[in-house]
C-alpha positions as CSV (number, residue, x, y, z in Angstrom):
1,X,-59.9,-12.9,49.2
2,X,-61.9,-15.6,47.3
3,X,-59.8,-19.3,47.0
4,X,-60.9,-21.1,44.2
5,X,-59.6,-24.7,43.3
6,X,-59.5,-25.4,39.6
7,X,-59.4,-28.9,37.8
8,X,-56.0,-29.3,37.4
9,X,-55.7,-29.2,40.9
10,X,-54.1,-25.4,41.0
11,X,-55.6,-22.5,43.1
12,X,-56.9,-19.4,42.0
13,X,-56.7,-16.2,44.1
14,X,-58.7,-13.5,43.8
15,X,-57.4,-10.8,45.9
16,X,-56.8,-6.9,46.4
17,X,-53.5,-5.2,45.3
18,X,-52.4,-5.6,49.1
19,X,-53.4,-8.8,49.8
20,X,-51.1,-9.8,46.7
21,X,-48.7,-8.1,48.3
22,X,-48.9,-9.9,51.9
23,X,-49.2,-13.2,49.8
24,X,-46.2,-12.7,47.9
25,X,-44.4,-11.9,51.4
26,X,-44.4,-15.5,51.8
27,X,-45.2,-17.4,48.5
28,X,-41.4,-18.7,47.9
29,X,-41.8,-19.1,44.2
30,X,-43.5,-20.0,41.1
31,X,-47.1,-18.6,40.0
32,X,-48.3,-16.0,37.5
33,X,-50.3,-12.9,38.1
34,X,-52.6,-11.1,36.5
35,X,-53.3,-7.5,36.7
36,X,-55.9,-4.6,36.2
37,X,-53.4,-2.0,33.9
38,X,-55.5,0.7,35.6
39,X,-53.7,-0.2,39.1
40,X,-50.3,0.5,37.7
41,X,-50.0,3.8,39.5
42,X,-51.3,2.3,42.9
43,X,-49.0,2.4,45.6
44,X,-48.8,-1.2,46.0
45,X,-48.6,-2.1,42.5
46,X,-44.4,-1.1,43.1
47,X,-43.9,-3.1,45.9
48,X,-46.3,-6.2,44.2
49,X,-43.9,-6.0,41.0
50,X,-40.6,-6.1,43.1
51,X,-41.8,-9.2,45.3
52,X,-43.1,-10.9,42.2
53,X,-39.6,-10.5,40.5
54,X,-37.9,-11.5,44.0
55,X,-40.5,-14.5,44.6
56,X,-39.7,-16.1,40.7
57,X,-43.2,-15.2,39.2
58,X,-43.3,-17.2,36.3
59,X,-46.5,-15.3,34.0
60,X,-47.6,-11.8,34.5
61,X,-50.9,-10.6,32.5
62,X,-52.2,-7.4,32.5
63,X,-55.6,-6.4,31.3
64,X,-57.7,-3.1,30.8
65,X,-56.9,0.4,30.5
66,X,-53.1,1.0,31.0
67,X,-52.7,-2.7,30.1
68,X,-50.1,-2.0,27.8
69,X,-48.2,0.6,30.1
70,X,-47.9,-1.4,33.1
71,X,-46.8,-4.5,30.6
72,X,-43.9,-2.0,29.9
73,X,-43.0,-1.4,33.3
74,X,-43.3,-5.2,34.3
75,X,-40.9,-6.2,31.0
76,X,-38.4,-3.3,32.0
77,X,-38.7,-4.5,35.8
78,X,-37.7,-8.8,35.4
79,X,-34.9,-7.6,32.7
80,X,-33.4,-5.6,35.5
81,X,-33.6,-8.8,37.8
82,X,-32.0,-11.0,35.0
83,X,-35.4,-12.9,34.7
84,X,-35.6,-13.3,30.8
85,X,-37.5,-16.3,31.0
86,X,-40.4,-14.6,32.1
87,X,-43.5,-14.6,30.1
88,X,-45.9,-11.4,30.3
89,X,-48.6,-10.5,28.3
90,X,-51.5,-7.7,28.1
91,X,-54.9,-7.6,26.6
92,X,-56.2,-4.2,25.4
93,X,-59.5,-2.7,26.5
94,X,-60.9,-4.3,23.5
95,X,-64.2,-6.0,24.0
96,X,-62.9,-9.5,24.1
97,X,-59.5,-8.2,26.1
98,X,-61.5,-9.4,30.0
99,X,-62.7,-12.4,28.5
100,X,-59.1,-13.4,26.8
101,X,-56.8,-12.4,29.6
102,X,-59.1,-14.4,32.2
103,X,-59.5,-17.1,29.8
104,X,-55.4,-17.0,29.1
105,X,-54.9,-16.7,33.4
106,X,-56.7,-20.4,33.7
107,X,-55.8,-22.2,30.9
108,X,-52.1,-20.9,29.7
109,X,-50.6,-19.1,32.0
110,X,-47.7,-20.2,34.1
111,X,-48.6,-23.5,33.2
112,X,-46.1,-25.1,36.1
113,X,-47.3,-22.6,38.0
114,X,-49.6,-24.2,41.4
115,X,-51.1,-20.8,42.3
116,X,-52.6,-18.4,39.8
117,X,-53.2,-14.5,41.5
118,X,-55.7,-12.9,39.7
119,X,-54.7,-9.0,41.9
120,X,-58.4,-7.4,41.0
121,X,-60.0,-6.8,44.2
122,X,-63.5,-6.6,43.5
123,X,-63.9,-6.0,39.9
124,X,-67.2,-7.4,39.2
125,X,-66.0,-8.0,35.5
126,X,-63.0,-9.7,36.1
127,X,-64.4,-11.9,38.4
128,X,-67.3,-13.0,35.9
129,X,-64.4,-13.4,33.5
130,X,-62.4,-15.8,35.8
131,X,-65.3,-17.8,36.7
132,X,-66.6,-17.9,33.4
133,X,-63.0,-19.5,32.1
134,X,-63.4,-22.1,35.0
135,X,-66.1,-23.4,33.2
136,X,-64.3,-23.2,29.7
137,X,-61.9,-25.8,29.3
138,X,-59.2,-25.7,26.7
């Protein structure tokens, strides 16, 4: 897990599928997430997505291949929990779509949100992309 505090004084997580999971298992409530669409078929991406709903995450990105699908699934999964207030978002494998979605995780998303999870385990990418965005401001 890397901690990284950002100017606004938020925190910015970059962590494995399961260590969103055992973060969400006691995060009470309001952050966004952002995730890799090729992790939707992981076995933790399930039980990530029903904590997230349960624990009143406020933004969800997704990013990469399957970005789209997994955007699906997250829209069909916070309708069934009532939780039409939710924003989510993906950003297709263009060439932009890492630099966007990491750009859009610091600067827009869930912007009453004190914790940012960016669930990419070690994606060297994404990580450039999230650091890079640090350094970007708005």
């Amino acid at each position: 897990m890397t901690k990284l505090g950002l100017a606004d004084g938020r925190i910015l997580l970059m962590v494995s599928l399961d260590e969103a999971v055992d973060i969400l298992r006691f995060r009470d409530r309001d952050f966004a997430l952002l995730l890799r669409g090729q992790d939707a078929a992981a076995p933790a991406m399930a039980r990530l997505l029903e904590l997230a709903c349960q624990h009143h995450c406020l933004d969800y990105s997704t990013v990469g291949p399957d970005a789209e699908q997994l955007h699906d699934s997250i829209d069909d999964i916070v309708e069934a929990h009532g939780q039409l207030e939710v924003l989510t978002t993906w950003h297709d494998p263009g060439p932009d779509a890492i630099d966007d979605a990491c750009w859009y995780l610091i600067h827009l998303a869930g912007p009453d949100a004190p914790i940012l999870i960016a669930a990419i385990g070690d994606d060297p990418a994404l990580r450039a992309g999230l650091e890079a965005a640090m350094a970007d401001p708005p």
